[in-house]
C-alpha positions in Angstrom: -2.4 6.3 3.2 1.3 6.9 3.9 3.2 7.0 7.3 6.6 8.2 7.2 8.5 7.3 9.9 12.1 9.5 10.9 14.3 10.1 13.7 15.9 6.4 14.6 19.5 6.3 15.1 22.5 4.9 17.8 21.9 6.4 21.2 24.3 5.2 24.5 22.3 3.7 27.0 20.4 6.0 28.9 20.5 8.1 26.5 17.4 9.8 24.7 15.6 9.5 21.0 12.6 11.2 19.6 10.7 9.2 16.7 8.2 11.3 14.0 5.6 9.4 11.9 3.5 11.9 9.6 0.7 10.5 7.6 -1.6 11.2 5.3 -4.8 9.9 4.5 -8.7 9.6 5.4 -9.6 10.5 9.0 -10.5 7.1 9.8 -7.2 5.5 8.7 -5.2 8.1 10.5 -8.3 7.4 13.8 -5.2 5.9 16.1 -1.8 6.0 15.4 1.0 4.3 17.0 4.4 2.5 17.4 5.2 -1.0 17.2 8.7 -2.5 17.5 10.4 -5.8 16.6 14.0 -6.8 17.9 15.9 -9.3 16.1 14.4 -13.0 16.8 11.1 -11.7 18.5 7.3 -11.2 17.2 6.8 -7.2 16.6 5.2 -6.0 19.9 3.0 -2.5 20.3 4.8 0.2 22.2 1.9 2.6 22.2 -0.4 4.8 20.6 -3.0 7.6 20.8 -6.4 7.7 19.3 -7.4 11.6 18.2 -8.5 13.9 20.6 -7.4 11.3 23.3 -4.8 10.3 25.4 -2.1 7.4 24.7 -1.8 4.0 26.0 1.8 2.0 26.8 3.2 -0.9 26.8 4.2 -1.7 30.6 7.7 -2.3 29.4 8.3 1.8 28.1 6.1 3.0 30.8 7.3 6.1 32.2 10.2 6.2 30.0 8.4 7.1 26.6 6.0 9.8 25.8 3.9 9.7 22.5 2.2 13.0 21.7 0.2 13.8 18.3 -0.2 17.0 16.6 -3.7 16.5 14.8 -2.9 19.8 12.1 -0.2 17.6 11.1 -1.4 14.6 11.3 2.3 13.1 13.2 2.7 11.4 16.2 5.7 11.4 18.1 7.9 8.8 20.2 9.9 10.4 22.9 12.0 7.7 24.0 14.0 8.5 27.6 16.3 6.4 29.5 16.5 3.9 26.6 18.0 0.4 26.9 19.9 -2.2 25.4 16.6 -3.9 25.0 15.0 -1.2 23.7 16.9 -1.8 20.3 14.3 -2.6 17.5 13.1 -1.7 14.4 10.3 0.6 15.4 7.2 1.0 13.1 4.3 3.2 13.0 1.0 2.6 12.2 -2.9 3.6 12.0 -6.3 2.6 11.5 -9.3 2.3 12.8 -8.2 0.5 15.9 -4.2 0.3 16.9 -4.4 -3.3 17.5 -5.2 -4.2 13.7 -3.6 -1.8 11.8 -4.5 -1.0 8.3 -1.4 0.8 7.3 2.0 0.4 8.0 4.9 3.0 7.9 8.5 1.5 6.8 10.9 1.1 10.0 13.3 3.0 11.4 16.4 1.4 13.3 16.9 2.2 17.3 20.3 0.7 18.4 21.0 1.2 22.6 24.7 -0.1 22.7 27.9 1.8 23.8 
């Protein structure tokens, strides 16, 4: 399985980013795929993520600010991140597996810096 993350970057705050993650691999280790995050000093925390054919679940702190969608052809996911904030700066990571919580795979990071 590989999960190849793109799309981090520097972005003012307020400001807007859009994350890819493609994978490749068996159906059931692409089954959910999502985003996890880790700022510097804190335990990597799940942003969100989407199970095929189904809708995605959030983290209450990007609620309403980030939209992941998935193109099942392509097997990719996508993090549309709006309003970002300072605290939103992370390492983001994508993942899949059977179940988002315990992910089998792991895609390498991709820096988000929110600053001015």
């Amino acid at each position: 399985v590989q999960l190849q993350a793109s799309g981090g970057g520097l972005v003012q705050p307020g400001g807007s980013l859009r994350l890819s993650c493609a994978g490749s691999g068996s159906i059931l280790s692409l089954l959910v795929m999502g985003w996890y995050r880790q700022a510097p000093g804190k335990q990597r925390e799940l942003v969100g993520s989407i199970i095929k054919g189904g809708s995605p679940d959030y983290a209450d702190s990007v609620k309403d600010r980030f939209i992941i969608s998935r193109d099942n052809a392509k097997n990719t996911i996508y993090l549309q991140m709006n309003s970002l904030k300072p605290e939103d700066t992370a390492v983001y990571y994508c993942a899949s597996g059977p179940a988002i919580r315990s992910p089998g795979y792991w895609g390498r990071g991709t820096q988000v810096t929110v600053s001015r």
